[in-house]
C-alpha positions in Angstrom: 0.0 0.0 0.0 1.0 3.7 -0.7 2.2 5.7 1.7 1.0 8.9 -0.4 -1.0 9.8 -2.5 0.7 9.1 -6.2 1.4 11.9 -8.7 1.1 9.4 -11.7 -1.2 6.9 -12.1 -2.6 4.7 -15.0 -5.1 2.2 -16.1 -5.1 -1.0 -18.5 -8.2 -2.6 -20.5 -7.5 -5.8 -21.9 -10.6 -5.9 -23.8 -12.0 -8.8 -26.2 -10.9 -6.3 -28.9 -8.6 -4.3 -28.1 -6.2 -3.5 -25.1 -6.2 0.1 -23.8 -4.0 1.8 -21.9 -4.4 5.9 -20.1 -1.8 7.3 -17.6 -2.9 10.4 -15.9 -1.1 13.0 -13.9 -2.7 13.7 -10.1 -1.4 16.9 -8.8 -3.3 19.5 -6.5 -6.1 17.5 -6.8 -6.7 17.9 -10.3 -6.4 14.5 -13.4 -4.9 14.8 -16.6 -4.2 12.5 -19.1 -0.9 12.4 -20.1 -0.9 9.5 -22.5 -3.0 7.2 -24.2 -2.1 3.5 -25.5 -4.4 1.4 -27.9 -3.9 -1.5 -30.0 -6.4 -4.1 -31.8 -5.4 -7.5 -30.5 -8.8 -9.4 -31.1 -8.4 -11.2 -28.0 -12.1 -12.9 -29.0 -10.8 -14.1 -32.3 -8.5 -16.7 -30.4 -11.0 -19.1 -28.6 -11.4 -22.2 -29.9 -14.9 -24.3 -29.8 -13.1 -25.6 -26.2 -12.9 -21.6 -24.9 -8.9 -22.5 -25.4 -6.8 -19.0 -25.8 -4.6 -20.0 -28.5 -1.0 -19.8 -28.7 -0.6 -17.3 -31.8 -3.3 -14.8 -29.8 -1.7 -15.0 -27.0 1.4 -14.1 -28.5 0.1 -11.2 -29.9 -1.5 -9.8 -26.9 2.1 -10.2 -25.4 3.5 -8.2 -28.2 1.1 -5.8 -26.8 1.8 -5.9 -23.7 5.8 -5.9 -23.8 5.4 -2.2 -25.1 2.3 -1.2 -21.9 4.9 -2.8 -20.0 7.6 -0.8 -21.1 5.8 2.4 -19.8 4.3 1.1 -16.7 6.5 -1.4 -15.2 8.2 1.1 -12.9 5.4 2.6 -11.9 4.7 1.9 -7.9 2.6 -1.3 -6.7 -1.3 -0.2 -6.5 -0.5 2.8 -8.6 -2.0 0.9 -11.5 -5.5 -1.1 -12.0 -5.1 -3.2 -14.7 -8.5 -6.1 -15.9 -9.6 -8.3 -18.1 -13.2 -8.5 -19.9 -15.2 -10.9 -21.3 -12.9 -13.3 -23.2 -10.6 -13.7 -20.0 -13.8 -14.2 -18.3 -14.5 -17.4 -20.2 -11.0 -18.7 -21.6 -10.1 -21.8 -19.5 -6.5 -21.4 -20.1 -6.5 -17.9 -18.8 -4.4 -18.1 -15.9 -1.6 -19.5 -18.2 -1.7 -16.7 -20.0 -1.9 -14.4 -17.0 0.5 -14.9 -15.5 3.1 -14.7 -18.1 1.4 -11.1 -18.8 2.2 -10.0 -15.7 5.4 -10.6 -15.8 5.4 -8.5 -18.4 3.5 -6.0 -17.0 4.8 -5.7 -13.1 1.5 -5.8 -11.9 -1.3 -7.9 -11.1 -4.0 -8.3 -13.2 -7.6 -9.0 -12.3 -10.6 -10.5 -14.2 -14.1 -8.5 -13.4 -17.5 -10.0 -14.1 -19.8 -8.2 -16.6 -21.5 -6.4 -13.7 -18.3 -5.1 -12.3 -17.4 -4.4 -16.2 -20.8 -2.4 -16.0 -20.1 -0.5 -13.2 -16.7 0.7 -14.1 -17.9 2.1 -17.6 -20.8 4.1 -16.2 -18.1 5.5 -13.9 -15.8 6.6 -16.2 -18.9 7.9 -18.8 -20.2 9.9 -15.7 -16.7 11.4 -14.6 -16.4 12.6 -18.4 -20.1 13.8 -18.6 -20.3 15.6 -15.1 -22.0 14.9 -12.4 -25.5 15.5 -14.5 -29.0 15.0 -12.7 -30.9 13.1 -16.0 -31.2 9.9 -15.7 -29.3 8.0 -18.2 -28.8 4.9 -20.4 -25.1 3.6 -20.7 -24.4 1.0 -23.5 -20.8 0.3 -24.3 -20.0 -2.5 -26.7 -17.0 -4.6 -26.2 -15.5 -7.3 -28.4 -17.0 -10.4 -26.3 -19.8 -8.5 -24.5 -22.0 -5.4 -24.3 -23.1 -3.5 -21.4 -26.4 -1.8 -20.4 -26.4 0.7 -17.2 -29.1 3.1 -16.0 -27.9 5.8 -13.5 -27.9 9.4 -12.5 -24.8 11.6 -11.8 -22.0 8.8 -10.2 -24.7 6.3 -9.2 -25.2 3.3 -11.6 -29.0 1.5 -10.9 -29.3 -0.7 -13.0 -26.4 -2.8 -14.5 -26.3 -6.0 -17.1 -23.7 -7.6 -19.2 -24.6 -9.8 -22.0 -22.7 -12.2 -24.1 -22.5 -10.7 -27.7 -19.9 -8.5 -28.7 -18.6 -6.3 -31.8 -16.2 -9.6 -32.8 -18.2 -12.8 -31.1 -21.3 -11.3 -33.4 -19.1 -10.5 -36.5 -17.6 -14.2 -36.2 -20.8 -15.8 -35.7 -22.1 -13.9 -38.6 -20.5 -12.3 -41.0 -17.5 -15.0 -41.3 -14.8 -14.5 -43.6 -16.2 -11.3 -44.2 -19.2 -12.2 -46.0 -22.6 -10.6 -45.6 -25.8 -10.6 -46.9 -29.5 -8.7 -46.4 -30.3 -12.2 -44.3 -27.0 -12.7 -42.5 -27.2 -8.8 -41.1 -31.0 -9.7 -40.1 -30.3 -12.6 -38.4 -27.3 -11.0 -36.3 -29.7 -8.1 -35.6 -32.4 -10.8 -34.7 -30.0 -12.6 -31.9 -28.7 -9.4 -30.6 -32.7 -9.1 -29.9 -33.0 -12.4 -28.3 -30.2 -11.4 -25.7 -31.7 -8.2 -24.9 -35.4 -9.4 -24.1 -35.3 -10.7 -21.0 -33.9 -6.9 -20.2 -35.8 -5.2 -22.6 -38.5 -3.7 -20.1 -35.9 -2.8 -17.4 -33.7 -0.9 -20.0 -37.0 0.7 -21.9 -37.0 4.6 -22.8 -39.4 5.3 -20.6 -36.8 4.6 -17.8 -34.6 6.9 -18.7 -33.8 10.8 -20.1 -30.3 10.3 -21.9 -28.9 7.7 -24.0 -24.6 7.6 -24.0 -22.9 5.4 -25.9 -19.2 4.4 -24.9 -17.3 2.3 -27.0 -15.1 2.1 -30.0 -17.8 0.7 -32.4 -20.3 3.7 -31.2 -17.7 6.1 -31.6 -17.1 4.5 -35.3 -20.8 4.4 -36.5 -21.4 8.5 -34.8 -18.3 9.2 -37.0 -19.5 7.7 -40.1 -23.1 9.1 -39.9 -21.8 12.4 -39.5 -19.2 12.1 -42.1 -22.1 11.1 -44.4 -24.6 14.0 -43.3 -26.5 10.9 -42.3 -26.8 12.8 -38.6 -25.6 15.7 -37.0 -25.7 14.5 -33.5 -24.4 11.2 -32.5 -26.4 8.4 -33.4 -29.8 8.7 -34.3 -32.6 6.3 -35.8 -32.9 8.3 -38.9 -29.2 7.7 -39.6 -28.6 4.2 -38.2 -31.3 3.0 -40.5 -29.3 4.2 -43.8 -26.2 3.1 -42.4 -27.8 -0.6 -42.1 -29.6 -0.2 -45.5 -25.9 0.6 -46.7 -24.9 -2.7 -45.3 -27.2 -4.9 -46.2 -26.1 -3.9 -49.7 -23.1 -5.3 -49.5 -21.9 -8.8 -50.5 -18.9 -8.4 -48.6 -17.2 -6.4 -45.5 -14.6 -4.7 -47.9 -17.3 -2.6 -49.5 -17.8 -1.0 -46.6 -14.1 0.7 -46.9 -15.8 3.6 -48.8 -17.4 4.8 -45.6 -15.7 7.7 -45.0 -14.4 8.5 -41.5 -14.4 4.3 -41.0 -10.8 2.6 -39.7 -9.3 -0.3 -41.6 -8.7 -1.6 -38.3 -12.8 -1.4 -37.0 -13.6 -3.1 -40.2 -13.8 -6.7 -39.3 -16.4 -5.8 -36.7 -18.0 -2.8 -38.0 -21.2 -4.9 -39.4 -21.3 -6.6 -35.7 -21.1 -3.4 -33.7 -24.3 -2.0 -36.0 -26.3 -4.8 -36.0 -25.8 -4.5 -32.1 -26.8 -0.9 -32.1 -29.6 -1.1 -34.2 -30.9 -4.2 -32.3 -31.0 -2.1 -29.3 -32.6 0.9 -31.2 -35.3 -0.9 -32.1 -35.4 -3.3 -28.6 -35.5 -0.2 -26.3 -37.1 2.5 -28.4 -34.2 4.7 -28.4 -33.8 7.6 -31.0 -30.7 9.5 -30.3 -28.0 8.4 -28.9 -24.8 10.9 -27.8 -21.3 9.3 -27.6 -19.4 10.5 -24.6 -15.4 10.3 -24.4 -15.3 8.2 -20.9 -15.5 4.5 -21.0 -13.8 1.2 -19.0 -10.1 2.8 -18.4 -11.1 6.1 -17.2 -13.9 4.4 -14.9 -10.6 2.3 -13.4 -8.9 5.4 -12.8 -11.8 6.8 -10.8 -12.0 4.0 -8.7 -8.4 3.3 -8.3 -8.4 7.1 -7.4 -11.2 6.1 -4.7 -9.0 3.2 -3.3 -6.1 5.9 -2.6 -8.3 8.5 -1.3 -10.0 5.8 1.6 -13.0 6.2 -0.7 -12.4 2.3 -1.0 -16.0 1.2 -2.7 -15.6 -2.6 -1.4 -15.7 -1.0 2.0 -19.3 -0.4 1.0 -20.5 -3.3 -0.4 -18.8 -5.4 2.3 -21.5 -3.4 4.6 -24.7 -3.5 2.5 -24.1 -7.4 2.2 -23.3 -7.6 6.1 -26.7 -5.5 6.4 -28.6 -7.6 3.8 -27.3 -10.6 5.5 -28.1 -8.9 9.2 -24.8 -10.1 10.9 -24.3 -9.2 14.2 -22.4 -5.8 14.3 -21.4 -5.8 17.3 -19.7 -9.2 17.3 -17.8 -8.6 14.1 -16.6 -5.5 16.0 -15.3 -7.3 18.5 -13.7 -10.1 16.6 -11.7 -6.8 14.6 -10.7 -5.7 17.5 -9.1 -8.8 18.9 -7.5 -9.0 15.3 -5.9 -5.9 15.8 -4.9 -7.1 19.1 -2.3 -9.8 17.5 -2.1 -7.8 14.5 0.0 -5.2 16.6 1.9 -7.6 18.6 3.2 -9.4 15.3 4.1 -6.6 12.8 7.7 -6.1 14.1 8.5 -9.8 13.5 5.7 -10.9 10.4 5.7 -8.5 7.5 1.9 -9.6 6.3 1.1 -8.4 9.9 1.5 -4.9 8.6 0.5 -5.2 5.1 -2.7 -2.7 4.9 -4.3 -4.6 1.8 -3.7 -8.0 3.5 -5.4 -6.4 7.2 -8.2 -4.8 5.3 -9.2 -8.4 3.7 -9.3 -9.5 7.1 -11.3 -7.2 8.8 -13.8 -7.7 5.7 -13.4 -11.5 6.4 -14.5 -10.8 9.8 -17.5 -8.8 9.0 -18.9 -11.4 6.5 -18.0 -14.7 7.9 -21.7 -15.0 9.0 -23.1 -14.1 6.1 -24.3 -17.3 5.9 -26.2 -18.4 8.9 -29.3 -16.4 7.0 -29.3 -19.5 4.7 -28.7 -22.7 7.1 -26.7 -23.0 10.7 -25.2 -26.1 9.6 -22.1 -25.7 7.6 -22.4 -21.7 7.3 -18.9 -20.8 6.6 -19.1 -22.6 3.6 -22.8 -20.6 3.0 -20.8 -17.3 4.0 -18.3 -18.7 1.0 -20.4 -19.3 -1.7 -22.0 -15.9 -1.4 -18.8 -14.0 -1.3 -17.4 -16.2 -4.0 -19.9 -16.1 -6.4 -22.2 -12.7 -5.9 -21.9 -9.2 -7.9 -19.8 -7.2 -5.2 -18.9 -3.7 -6.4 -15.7 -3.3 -6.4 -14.4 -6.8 -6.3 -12.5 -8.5 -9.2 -12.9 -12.7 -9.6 -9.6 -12.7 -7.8 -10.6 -9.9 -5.0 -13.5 -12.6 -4.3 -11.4 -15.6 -4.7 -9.2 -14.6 -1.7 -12.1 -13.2 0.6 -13.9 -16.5 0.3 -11.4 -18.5 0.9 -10.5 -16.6 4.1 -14.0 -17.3 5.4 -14.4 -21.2 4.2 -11.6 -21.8 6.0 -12.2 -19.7 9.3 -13.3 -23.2 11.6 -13.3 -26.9 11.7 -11.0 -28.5 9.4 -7.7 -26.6 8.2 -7.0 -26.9 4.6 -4.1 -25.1 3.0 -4.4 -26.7 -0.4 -7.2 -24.4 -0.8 -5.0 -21.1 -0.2 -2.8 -22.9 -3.3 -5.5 -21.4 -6.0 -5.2 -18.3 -5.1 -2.5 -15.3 -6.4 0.8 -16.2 -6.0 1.0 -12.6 -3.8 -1.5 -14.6 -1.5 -1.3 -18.1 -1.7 1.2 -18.1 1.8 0.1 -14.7 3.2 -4.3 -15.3 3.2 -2.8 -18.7 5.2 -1.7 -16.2 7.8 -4.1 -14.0 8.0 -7.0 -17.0 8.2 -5.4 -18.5 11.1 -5.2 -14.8 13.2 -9.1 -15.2 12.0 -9.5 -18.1 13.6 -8.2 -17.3 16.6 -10.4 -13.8 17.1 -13.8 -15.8 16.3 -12.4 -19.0 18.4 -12.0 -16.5 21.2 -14.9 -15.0 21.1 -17.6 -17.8 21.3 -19.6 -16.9 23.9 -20.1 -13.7 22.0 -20.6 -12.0 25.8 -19.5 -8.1 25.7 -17.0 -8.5 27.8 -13.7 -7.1 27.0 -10.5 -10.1 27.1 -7.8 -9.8 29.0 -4.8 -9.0 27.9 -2.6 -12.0 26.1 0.4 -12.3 24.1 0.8 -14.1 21.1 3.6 -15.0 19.1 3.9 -16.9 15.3 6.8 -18.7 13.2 6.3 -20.3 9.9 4.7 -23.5 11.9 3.8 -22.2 15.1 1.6 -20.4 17.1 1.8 -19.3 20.4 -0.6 -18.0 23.0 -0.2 -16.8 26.5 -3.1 -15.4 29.0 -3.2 -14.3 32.6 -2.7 -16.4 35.3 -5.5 -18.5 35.9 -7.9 -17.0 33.1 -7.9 -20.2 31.1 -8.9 -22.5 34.4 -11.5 -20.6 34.9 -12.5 -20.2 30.7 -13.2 -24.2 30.5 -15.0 -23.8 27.3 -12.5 -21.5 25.6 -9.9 -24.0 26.6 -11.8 -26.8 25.3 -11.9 -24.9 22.2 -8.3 -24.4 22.0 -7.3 -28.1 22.6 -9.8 -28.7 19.7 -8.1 -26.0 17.3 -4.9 -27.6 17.7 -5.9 -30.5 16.6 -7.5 -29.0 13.6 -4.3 -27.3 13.0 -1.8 -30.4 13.6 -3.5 -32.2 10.9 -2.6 -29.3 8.2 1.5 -29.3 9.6 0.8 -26.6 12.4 1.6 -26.1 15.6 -0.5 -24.4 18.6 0.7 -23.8 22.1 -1.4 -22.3 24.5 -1.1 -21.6 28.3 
């Protein structure tokens, strides 16, 4: 964690189509982009019928990243946010991949879900847009997925991601290039299909404003205006000779005299409109404004939120501890035993100290009971399953990962092989921190008010060690019942406790 606040920071999108990169300046409180990074790597284009990445794409997304990596590598550690979209979502050879980017990069990369996806691009549309009062519809269109938000000023209220994107669509449909009046209207037609269970939620009637943020909106706006077609972003009038254009065409290469249209958008161009047009005609918008913000500058926000204690996983962490109605008070006492050992071990174990590694542990302790509102019986691993698999703001697929397997494991059996999935960064420190866990909740059983005494504890690789006053553990027969049974739980995964 920082120590201050940074004076550079930057943000990576490693998108289904292409990778983006922005690095701002931060000084006196004010952001400016400094530079800007993009390149078309067609990250969709290299899943097999298996979801297997293959070698030649992953290659040249490396390529890619090798030149990111030359301007960000030296950048500080949680000075830069850096995700992956759709197709790392579903590619079951991602981590493969992941981790040799990384290397590249110097700095960890985390896969968001489509809602977290969602949320991030309203935030950076709103941050460019101001803090407006209309109510507004957000589509952005990646490579592998599109996204649909309603929101007002910074607040996002509704959010969905579905599976079709500018390249997935243009694959399915206009292969090798080929299209056809019947081709464009069946891609148009399926883009329809994945829209109506939404369609109602995301109707005109719920919203003022329609923005558009994404390279394939900011393509079409471009062409209609070229072609007098509109004078003010996308609008039906426009989009509808646009797609009459199109279906004109026997093949995607005619489409090169549209002026203002890239080379490089080509290839997707005919899947990006039958998108748009789908979702004209699905939620009854006519106009459509294209705003500058999208993914990477919502990143930056947030990552600028994280710096500034404006953390928004501190929030969700407390409307899910309030939608599961935990017991405040107990959590609170549980954190401050925590921070009990936590300041007796910092001179002597580094993770003791780290702030990211402690705030993942107080978070642990405010959700492990998450569960017990589905069934007593096995409720850590309830509490798990939540974390693990929910929408939390904030949280990347990794973020999750590591919370949920801090709470799985907080009683009964001790299992380190399930700390062995996790980042490398984490796979021996969240081992650590679970066991202090343990400990705090183990202590507090009888969930009474009253304060501990005092006690010293002391940790080696394999070893834990706890001391108490004089007597207090004779007279504490159930909490020294518990203890003889948490060594044994802990002897069986190689660890040692000591108590006395």
């Amino acid at each position: 964690m920082l120590n201050k606040t940074p004076e550079i920071v930057a943000a990576v999108d490693l998108g289904s189509n292409s990778f983006h990169m922005i690095v701002c300046s931060l000084k006196d409180g004010k952001l400016q982009t400094i530079d800007r990074l993009k390149e078309t790597v067609r990250l969709a284009n290299g899943l097999d019928k298996d979801n297997m990445l293959d070698s030649d794409t992953q290659n040249r997304a490396l390529a890619c990243l090798e030149k990111f990596g030359q301007r960000i590598r030296h950048f500080p550690l949680g000075t830069v946010r850096i995700v992956g979209t759709n197709t790392l979502r579903t590619a079951t050879n991602a981590q493969a991949f992941l981790t040799q980017a990384e290397q590249v990069l110097n700095h960890p990369i985390h896969i968001i879900s489509g809602i977290e996806e969602a949320r991030l691009i309203y935030l950076g549309v709103a941050y460019s847009l101001g803090n407006q009062a209309q109510l507004r519809l957000v589509m952005d269109i990646g490579g592998g997925s599109t996204e649909y938000i309603i929101g007002t000023g910074e607040t996002p209220r509704e959010k969905e991601s579905l599976h079709m994107g500018c390249v997935t669509v243009s694959n399915r449909f206009f292969k090798d290039g080929i299209i056809s009046k019947s081709a464009f209207a069946q891609a148009v037609l399926f883009a329809q299909q994945q829209l109506e269970p939404f369609q109602t939620k995301f109707q005109r009637k719920n919203w003022e404003q329609a923005i558009g943020a994404s390279g394939s909106l900011r393509s079409i706006a471009k062409v209609l205006q070229a072609k007098n077609w509109s004078n003010n972003g996308i609008t039906r009038a426009g989009l509808e000779l646009l797609v009459a254009r199109i279906q004109q065409c026997s093949h995607i290469n005619e489409l090169l005299s549209l002026p203002e249209l890239d080379a490089d958008r080509l290839p997707v161009f005919a899947g990006g409109v039958a998108i748009v047009y789908a979702t004209f005609n699905s939620l009854g918008i006519e106009q459509m404004t294209v705003a500058d913000g999208a993914l990477r500058e919502g990143l930056i926000q947030d990552l600028l939120g994280r710096l500034d204690n404006h953390d928004v996983r501190a929030s969700t962490v407390q409307n899910l501890a309030n939608r599961y109605r935990t017991d405040e008070r107990h959590a609170t006492r549980i954190k401050q035993t925590i921070n009990t050992m936590l300041a007796q071990l910092n001179k002597k174990c580094s993770w003791a100290s780290n702030k990211n590694g402690v705030q993942f542990l107080q978070w642990a302790a405010d959700l492990h009971e998450i569960g017990i509102d589905i069934a007593h019986s096995q409720y850590h691993k309830h509490s798990a399953y939540v974390i693990e698999n929910g929408d939390l703001a904030g949280f990347s697929r990794q973020d999750q990962q590591i919370l949920a397997t801090i709470v799985r494991s907080q009683r009964r059996k001790f299992s380190p092989a399930l700390f062995m999935d996790l980042p490398e960064l984490w796979s021996t420190e969240a081992v650590s921190l679970t066991l202090i866990l343990r400990l705090a909740i183990l202590l507090h059983r009888n969930r009474a008010d009253q304060t501990l005494p005092s006690f010293k504890i002391t940790m080696s690789k394999v070893k834990i060690s706890l001391k108490f006053a004089t007597g207090w553990l004779a007279q504490s027969p159930l909490t020294h019942a518990d203890l003889t049974q948490e060594a044994e739980y802990l002897k069986a995964a190689g660890y040692k406790l000591e108590f006395c």
